[in-house]
N, C-alpha and C positions, 0 to 999 in steps of 0.2 A: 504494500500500500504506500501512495504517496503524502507524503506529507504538505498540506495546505498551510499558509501564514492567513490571518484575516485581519486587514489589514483597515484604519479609518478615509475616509474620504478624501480628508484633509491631507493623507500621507502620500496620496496620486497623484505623481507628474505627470499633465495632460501635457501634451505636445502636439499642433498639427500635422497630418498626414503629408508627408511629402515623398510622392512619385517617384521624381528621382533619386531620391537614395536607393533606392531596389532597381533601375537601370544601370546594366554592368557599360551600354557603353554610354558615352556619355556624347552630347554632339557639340562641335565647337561652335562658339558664340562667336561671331564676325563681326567686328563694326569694318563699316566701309568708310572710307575716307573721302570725301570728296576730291576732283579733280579740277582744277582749275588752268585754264589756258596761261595765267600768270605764273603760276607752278611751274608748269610746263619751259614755260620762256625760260625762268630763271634758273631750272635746272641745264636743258643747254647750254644756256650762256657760259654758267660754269664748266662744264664739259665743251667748250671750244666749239659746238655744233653748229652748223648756218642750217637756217630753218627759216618756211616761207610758215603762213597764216591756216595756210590748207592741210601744210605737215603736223601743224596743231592741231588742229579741231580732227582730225584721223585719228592723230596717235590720244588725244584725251576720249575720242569713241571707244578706243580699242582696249585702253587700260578699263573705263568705265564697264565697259562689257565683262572684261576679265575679269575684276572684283565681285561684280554680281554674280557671275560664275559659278566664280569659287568659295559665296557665300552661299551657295543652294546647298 
């Protein structure tokens, strides 16, 4: 036979139910960063790049797409 403790009300730690603690895998939280055409500039400049307006607005499509990507 097992032995029972009986215990007052007042001695129970309620705590809410949370879901994932009992998920083994867990799924990564993404913040996406925005992209900005200024970003953009200033990061070439740095890097020595020659860059038109239209190389901009592609390449900030392209990163923009990828982060959303890789946040699904």
């Amino acid at each position: 036979m097992k032995k029972v403790n009986v215990v007052k009300s007042t001695e129970v730690e309620v705590k809410p139910f949370m879901l994932d603690d009992f998920i083994q895998v867990k799924q990564k939280h993404v913040n996406i960063e925005k992209i900005t055409k200024k970003t953009l500039k200033k990061i070439a400049d740095e890097l020595e790049l020659d860059y038109n307006d239209k190389e901009i607005v592609l390449t900030k499509k392209l990163i923009t797409a990828y982060l959303k990507d890789r946040a699904k």
